[in-house]
Each structure stands twice: as structure tokens, then as C-alpha cells.
PyMOL Python script that loads the backbone (N, CA, C, O; Angstrom):
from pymol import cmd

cmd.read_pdbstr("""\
ATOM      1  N   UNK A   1      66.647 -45.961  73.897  1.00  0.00           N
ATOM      2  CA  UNK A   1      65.760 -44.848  74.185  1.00  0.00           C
ATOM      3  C   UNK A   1      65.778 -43.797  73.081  1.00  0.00           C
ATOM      4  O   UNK A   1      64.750 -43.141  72.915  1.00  0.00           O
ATOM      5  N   UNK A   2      66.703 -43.600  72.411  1.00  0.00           N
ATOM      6  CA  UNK A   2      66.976 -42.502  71.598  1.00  0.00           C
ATOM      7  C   UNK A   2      66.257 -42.811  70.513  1.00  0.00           C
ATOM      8  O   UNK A   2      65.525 -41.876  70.190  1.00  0.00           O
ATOM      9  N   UNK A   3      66.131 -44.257  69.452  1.00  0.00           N
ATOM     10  CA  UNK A   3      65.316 -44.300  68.570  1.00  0.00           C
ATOM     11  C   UNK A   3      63.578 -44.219  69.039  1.00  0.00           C
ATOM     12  O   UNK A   3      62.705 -44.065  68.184  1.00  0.00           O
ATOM     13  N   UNK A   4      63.293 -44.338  70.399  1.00  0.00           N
ATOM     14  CA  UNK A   4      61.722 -44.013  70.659  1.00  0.00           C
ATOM     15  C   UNK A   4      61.219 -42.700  70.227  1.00  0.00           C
ATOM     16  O   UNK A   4      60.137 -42.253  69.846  1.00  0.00           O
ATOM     17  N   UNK A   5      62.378 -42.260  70.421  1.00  0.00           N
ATOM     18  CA  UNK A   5      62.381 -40.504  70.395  1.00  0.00           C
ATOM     19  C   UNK A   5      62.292 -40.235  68.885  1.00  0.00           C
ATOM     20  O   UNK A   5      61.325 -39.665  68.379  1.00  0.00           O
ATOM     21  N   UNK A   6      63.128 -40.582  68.342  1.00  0.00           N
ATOM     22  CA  UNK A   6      62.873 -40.625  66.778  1.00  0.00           C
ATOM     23  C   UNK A   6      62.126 -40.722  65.871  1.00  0.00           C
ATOM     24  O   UNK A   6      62.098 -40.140  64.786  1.00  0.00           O
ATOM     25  N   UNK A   7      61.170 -41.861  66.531  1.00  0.00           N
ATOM     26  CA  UNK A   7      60.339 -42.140  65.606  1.00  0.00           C
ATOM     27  C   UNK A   7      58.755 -41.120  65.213  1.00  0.00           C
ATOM     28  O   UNK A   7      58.194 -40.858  64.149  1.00  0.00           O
ATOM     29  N   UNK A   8      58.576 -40.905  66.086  1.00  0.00           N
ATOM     30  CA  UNK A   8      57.559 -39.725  65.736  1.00  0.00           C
ATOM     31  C   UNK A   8      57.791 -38.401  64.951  1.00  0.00           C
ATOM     32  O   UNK A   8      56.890 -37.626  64.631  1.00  0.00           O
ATOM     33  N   UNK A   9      59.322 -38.218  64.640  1.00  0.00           N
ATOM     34  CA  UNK A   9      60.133 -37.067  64.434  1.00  0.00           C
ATOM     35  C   UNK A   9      59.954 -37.631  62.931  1.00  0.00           C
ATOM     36  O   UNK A   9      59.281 -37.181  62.003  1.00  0.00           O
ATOM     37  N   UNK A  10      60.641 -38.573  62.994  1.00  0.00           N
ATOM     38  CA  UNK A  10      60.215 -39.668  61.794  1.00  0.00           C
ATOM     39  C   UNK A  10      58.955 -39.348  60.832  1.00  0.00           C
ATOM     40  O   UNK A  10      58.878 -38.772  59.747  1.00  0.00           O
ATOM     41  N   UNK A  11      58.072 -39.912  61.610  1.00  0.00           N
ATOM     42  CA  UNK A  11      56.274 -40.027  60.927  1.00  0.00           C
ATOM     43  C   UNK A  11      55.962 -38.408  60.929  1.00  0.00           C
ATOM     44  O   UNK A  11      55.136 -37.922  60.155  1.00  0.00           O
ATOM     45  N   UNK A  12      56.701 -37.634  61.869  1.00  0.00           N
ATOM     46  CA  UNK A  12      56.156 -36.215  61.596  1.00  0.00           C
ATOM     47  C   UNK A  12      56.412 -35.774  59.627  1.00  0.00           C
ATOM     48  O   UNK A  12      55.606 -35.427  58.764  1.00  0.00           O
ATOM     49  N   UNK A  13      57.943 -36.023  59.598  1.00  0.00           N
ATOM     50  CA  UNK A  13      58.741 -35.572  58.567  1.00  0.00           C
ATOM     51  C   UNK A  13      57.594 -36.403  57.417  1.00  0.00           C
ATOM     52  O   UNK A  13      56.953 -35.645  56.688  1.00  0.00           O
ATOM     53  N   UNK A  14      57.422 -37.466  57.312  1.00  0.00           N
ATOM     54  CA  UNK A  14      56.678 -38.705  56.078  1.00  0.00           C
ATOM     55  C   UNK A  14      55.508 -37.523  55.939  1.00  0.00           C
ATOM     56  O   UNK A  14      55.275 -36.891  54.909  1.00  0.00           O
ATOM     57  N   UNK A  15      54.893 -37.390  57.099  1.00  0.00           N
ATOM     58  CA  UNK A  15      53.232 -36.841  57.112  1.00  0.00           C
ATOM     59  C   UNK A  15      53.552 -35.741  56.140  1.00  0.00           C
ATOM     60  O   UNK A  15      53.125 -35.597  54.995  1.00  0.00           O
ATOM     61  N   UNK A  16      54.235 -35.129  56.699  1.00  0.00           N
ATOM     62  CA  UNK A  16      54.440 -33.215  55.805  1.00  0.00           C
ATOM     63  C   UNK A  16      54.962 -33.601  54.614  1.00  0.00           C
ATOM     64  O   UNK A  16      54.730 -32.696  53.812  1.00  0.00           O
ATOM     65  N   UNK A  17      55.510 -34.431  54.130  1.00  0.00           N
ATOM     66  CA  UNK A  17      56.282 -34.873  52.672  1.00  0.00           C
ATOM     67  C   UNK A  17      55.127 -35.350  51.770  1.00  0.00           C
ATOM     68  O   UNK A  17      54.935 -35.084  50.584  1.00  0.00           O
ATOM     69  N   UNK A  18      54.353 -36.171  52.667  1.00  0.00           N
ATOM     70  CA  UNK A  18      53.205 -36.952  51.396  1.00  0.00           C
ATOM     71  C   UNK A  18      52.216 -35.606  51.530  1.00  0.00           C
ATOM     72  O   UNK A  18      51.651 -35.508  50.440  1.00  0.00           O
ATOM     73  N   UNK A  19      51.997 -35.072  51.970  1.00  0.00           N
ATOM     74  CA  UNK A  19      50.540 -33.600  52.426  1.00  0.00           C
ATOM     75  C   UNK A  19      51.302 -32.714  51.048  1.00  0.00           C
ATOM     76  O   UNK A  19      50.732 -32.334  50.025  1.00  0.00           O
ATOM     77  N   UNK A  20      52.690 -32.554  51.402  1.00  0.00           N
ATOM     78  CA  UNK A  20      53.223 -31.655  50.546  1.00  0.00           C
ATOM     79  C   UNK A  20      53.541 -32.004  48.586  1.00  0.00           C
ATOM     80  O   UNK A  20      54.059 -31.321  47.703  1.00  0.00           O
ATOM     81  N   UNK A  21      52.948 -33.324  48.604  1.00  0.00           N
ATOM     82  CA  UNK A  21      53.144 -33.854  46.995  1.00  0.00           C
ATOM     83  C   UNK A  21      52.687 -33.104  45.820  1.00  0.00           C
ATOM     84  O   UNK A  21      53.284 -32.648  44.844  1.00  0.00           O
ATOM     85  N   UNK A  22      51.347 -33.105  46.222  1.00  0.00           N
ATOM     86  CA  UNK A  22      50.145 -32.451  45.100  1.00  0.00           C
ATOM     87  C   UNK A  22      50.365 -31.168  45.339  1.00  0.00           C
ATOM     88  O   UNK A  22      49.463 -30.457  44.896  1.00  0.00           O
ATOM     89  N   UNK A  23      51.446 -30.454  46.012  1.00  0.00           N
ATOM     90  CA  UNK A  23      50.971 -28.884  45.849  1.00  0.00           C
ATOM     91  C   UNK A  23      51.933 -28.431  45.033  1.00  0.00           C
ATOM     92  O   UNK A  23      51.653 -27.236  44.951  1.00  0.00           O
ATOM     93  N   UNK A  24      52.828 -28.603  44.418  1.00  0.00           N
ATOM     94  CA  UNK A  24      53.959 -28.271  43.885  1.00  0.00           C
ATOM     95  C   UNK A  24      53.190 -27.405  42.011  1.00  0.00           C
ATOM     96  O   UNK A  24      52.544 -27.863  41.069  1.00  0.00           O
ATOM     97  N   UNK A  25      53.761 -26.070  42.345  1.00  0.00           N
ATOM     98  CA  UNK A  25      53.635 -25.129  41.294  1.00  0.00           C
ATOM     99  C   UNK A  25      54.527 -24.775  40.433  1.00  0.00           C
ATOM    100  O   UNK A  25      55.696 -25.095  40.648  1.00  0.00           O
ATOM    101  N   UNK A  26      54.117 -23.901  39.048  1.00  0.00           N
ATOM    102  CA  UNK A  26      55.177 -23.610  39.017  1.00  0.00           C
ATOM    103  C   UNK A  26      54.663 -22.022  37.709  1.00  0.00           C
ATOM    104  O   UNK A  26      53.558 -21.722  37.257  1.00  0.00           O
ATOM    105  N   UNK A  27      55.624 -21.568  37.560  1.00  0.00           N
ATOM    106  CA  UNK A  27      55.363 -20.164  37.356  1.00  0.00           C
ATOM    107  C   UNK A  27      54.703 -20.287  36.280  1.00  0.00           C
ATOM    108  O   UNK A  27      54.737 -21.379  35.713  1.00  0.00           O
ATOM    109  N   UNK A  28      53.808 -19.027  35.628  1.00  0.00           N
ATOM    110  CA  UNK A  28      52.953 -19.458  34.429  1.00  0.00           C
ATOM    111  C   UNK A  28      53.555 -18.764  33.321  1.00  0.00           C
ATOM    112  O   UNK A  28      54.307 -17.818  33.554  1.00  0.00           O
ATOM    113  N   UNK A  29      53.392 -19.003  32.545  1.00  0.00           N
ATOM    114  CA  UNK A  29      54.185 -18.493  30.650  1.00  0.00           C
ATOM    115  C   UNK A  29      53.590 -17.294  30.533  1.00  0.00           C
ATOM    116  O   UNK A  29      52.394 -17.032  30.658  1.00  0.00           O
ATOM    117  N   UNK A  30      54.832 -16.309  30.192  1.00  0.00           N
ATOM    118  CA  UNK A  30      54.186 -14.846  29.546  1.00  0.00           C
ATOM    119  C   UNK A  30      54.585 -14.873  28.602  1.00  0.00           C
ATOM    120  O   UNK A  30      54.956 -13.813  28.099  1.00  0.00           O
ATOM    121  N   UNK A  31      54.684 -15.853  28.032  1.00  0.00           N
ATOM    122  CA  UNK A  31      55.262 -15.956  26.371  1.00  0.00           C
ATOM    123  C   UNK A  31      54.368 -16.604  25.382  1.00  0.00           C
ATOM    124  O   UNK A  31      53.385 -17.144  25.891  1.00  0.00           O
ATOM    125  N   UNK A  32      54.484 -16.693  23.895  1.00  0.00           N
ATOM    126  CA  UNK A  32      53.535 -17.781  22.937  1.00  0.00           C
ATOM    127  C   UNK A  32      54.954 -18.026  22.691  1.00  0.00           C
ATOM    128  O   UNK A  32      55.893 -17.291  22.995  1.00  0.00           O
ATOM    129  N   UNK A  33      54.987 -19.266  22.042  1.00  0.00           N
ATOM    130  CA  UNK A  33      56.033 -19.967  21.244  1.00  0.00           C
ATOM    131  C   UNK A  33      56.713 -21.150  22.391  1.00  0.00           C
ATOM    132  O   UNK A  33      56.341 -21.443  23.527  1.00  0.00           O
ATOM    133  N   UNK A  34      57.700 -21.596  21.671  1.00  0.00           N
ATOM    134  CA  UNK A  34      58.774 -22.676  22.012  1.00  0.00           C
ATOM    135  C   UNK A  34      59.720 -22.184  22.430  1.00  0.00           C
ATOM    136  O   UNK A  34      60.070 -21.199  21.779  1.00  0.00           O
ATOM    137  N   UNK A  35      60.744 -22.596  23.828  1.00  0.00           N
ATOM    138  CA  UNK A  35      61.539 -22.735  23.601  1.00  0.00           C
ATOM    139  C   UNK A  35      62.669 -23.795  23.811  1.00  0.00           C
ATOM    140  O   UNK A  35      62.743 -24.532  24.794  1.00  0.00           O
ATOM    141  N   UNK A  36      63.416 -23.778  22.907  1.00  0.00           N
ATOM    142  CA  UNK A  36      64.377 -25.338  22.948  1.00  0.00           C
ATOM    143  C   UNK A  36      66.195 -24.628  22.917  1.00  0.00           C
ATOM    144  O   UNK A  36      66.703 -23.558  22.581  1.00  0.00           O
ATOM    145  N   UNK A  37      66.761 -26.134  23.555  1.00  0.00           N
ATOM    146  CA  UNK A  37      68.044 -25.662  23.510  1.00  0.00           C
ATOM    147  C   UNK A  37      68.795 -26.789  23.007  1.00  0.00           C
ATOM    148  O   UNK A  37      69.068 -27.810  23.639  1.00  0.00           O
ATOM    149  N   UNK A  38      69.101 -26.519  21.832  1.00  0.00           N
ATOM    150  CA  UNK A  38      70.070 -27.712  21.048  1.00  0.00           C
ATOM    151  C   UNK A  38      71.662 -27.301  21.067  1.00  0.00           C
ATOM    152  O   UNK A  38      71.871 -26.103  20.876  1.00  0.00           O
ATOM    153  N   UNK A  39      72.719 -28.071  21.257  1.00  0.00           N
ATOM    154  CA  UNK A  39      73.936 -28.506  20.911  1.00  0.00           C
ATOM    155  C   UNK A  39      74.769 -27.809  22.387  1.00  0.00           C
ATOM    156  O   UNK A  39      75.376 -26.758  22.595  1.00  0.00           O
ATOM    157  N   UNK A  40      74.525 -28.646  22.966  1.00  0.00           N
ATOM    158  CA  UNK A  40      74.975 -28.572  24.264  1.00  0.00           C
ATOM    159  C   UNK A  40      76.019 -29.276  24.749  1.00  0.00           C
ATOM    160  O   UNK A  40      76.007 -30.495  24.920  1.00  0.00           O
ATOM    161  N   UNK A  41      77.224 -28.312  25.053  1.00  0.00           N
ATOM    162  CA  UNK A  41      78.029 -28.681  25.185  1.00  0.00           C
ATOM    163  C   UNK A  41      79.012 -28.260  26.829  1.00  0.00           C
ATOM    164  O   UNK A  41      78.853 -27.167  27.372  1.00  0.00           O
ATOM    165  N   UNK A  42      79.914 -29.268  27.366  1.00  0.00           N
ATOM    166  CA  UNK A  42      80.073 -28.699  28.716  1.00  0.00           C
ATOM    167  C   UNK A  42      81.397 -29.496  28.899  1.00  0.00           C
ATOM    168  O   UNK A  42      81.578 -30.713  28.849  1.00  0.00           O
ATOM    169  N   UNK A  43      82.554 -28.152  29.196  1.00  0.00           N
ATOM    170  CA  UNK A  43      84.304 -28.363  29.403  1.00  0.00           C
ATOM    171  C   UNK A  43      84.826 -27.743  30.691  1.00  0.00           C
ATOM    172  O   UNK A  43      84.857 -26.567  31.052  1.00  0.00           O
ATOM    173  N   UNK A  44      85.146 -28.635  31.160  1.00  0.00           N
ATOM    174  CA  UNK A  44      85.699 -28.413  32.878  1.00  0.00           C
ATOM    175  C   UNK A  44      87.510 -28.214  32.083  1.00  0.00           C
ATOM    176  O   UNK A  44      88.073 -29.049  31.375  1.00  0.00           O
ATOM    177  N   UNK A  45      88.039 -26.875  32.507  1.00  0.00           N
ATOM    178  CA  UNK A  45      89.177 -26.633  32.318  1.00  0.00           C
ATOM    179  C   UNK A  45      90.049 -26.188  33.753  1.00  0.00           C
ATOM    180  O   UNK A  45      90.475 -25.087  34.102  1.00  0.00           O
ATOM    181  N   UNK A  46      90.094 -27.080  34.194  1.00  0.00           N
ATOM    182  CA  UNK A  46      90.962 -26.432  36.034  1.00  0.00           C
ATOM    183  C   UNK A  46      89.434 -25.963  36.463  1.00  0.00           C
ATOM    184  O   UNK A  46      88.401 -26.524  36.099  1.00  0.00           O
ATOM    185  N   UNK A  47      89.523 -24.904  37.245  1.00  0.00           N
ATOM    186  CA  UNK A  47      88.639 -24.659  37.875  1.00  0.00           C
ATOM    187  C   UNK A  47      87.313 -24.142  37.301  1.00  0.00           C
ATOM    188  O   UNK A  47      86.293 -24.135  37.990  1.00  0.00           O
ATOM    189  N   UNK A  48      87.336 -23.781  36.239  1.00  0.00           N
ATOM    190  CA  UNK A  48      86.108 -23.772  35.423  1.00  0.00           C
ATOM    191  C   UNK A  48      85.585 -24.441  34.592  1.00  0.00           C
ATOM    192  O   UNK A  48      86.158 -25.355  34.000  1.00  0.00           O
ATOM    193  N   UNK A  49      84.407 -24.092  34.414  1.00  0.00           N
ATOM    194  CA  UNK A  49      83.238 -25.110  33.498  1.00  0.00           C
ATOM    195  C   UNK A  49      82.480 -24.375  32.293  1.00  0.00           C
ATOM    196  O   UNK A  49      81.411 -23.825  32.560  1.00  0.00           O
ATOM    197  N   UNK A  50      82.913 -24.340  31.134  1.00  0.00           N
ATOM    198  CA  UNK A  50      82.229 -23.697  30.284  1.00  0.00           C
ATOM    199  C   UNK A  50      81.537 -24.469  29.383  1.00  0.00           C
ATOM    200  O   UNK A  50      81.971 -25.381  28.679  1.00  0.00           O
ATOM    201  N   UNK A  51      80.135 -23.910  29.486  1.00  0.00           N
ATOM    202  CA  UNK A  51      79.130 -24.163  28.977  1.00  0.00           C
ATOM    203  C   UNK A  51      78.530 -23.599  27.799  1.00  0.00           C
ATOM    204  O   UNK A  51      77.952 -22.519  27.918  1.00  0.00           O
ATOM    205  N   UNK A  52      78.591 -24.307  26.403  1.00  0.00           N
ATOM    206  CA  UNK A  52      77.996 -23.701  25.313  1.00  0.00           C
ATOM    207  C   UNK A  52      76.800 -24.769  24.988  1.00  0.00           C
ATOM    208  O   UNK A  52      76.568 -25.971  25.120  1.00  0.00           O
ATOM    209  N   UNK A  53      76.006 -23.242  24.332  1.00  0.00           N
ATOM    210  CA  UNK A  53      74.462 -23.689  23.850  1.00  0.00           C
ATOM    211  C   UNK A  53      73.984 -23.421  22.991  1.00  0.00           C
ATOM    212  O   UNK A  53      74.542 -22.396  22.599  1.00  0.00           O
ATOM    213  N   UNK A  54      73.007 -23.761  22.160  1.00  0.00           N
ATOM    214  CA  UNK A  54      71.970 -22.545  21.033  1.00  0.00           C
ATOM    215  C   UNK A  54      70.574 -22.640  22.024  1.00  0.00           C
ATOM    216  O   UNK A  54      70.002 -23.711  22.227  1.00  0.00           O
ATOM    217  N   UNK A  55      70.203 -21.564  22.505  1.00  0.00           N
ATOM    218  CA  UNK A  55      68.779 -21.379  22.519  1.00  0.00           C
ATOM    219  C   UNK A  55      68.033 -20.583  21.692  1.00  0.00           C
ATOM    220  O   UNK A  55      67.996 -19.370  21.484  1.00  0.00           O
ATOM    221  N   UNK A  56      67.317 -21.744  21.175  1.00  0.00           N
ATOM    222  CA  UNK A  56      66.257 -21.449  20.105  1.00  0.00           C
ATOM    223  C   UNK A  56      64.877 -21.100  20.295  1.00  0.00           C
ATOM    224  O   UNK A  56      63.992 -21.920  20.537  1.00  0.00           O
ATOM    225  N   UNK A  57      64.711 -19.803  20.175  1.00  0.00           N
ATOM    226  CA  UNK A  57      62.951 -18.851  20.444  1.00  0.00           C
ATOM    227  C   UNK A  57      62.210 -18.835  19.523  1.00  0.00           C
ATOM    228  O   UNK A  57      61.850 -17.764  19.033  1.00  0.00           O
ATOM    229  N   UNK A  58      61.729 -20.213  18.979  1.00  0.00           N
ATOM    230  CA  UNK A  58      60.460 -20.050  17.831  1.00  0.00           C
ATOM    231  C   UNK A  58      59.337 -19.514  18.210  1.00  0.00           C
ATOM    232  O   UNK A  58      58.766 -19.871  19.241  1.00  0.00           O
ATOM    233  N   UNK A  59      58.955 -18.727  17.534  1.00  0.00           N
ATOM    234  CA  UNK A  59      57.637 -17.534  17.098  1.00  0.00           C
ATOM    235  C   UNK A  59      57.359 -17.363  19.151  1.00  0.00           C
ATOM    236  O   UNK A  59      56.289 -17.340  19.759  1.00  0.00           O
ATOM    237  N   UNK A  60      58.576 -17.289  19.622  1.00  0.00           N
ATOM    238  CA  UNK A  60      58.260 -16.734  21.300  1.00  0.00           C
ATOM    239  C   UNK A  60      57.625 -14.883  20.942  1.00  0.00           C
ATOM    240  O   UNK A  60      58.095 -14.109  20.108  1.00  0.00           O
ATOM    241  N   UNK A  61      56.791 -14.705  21.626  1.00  0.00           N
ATOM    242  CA  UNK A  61      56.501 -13.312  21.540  1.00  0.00           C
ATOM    243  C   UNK A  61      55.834 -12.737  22.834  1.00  0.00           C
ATOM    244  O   UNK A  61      54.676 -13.045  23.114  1.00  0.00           O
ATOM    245  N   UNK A  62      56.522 -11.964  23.559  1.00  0.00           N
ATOM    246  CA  UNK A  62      56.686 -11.299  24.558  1.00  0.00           C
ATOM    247  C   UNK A  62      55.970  -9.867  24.778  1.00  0.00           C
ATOM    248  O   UNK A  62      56.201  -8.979  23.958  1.00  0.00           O
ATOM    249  N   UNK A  63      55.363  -9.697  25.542  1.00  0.00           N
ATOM    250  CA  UNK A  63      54.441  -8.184  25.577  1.00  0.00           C
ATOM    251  C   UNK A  63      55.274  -7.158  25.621  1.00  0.00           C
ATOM    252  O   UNK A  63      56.410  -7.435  25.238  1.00  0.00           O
ATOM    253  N   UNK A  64      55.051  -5.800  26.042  1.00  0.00           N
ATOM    254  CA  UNK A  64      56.348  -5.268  26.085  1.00  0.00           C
ATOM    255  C   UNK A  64      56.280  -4.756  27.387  1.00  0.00           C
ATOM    256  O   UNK A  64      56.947  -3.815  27.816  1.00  0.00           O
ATOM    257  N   UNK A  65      55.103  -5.684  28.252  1.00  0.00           N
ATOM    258  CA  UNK A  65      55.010  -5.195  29.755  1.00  0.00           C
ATOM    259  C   UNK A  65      55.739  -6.197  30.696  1.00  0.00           C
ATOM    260  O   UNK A  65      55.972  -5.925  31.874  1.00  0.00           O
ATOM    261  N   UNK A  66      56.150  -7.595  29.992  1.00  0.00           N
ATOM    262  CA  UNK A  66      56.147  -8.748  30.126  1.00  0.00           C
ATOM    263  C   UNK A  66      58.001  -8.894  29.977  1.00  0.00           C
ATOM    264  O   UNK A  66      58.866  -8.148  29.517  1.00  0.00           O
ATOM    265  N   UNK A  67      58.017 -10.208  30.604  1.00  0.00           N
ATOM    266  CA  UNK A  67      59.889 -10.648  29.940  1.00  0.00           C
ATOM    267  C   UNK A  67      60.036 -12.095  30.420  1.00  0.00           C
ATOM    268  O   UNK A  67      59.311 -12.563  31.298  1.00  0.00           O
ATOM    269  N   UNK A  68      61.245 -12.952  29.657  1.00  0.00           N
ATOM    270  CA  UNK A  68      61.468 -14.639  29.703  1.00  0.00           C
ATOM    271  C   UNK A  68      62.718 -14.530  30.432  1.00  0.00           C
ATOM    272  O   UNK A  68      63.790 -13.994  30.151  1.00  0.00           O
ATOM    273  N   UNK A  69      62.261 -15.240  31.542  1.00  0.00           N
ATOM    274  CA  UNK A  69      64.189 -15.281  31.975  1.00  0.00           C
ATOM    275  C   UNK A  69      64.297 -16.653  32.185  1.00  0.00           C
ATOM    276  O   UNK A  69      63.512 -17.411  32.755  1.00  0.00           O
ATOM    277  N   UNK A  70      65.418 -16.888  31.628  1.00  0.00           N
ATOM    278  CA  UNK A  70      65.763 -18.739  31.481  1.00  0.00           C
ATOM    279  C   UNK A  70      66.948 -18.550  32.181  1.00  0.00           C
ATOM    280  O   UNK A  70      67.937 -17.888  31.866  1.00  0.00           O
ATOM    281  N   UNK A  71      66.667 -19.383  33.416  1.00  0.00           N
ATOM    282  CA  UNK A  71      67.654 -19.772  34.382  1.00  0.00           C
ATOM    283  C   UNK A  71      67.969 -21.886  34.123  1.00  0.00           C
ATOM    284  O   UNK A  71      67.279 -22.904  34.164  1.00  0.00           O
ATOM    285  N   UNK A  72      69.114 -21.595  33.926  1.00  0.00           N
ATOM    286  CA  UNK A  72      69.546 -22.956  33.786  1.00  0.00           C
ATOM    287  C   UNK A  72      69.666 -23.737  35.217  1.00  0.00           C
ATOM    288  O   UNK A  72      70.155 -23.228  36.225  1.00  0.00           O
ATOM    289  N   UNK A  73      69.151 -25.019  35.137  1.00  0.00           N
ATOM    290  CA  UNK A  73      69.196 -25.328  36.286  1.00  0.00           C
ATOM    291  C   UNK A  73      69.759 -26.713  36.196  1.00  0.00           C
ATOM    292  O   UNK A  73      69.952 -27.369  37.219  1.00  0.00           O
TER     293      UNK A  73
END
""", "prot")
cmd.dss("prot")
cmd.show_as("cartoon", "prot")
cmd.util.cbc("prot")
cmd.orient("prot")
């Protein structure tokens, strides 16, 4: 009895997942230029993890009403 119950719970979850494909956004650039991150490197020492990087801002140019925030993810 319990999987009868399920299954519509089921096809509910599929329905809203495939409806929800094509909508996916994402924030728009207040910047001109590139940016890249070369020589990446990552050391677990006991309980921490340190992370070194170069991020590189070619010809990025920013308004001065405007700002880039790079969240690593």
C-alpha cells in the first residue's frame, strides 16, 4: 500500500523537475573584459584547507555605480 501512495508523489516531483529545466538564470555582467583564474592550488592541513590562486582581470572595467563579486563555488 505504501508504494501506491508514492507514486504520484513520485510523478508530482518528475513533473516540477522537467517544467523547471528551461528556466534556469543567471545574473547578468556589469563588467567588459575577462575573467580567468590560473594556478590553482588546494592543501588540507588538519582541519583546514588553503586555497591559492591568481585571478586574472583583463581589460575588466567596472562603472563606478557598479561592482564584480567572485564567489568561488
Amino acid at each position: 500500500m505504501r508504494v501506491k501512495r508514492k507514486i504520484p508523489f513520485i510523478i508530482c516531483v518528475l513533473v516540477a523537475l522537467y517544467l523547471n529545466i528551461g528556466s534556469i538564470m543567471a545574473q547578468a555582467r556589469s563588467y567588459e573584459g575577462s575573467i580567468t583564474v590560473n594556478s590553482v592550488r588546494l592543501e588540507q592541513l588538519g582541519d583546514s584547507l588553503y586555497i591559492d590562486m591568481d585571478i586574472v582581470l583583463n581589460g575588466v572595467k567596472v562603472k563606478s555605480t557598479r561592482g564584480v563579486e567572485l564567489m568561488p563555488q
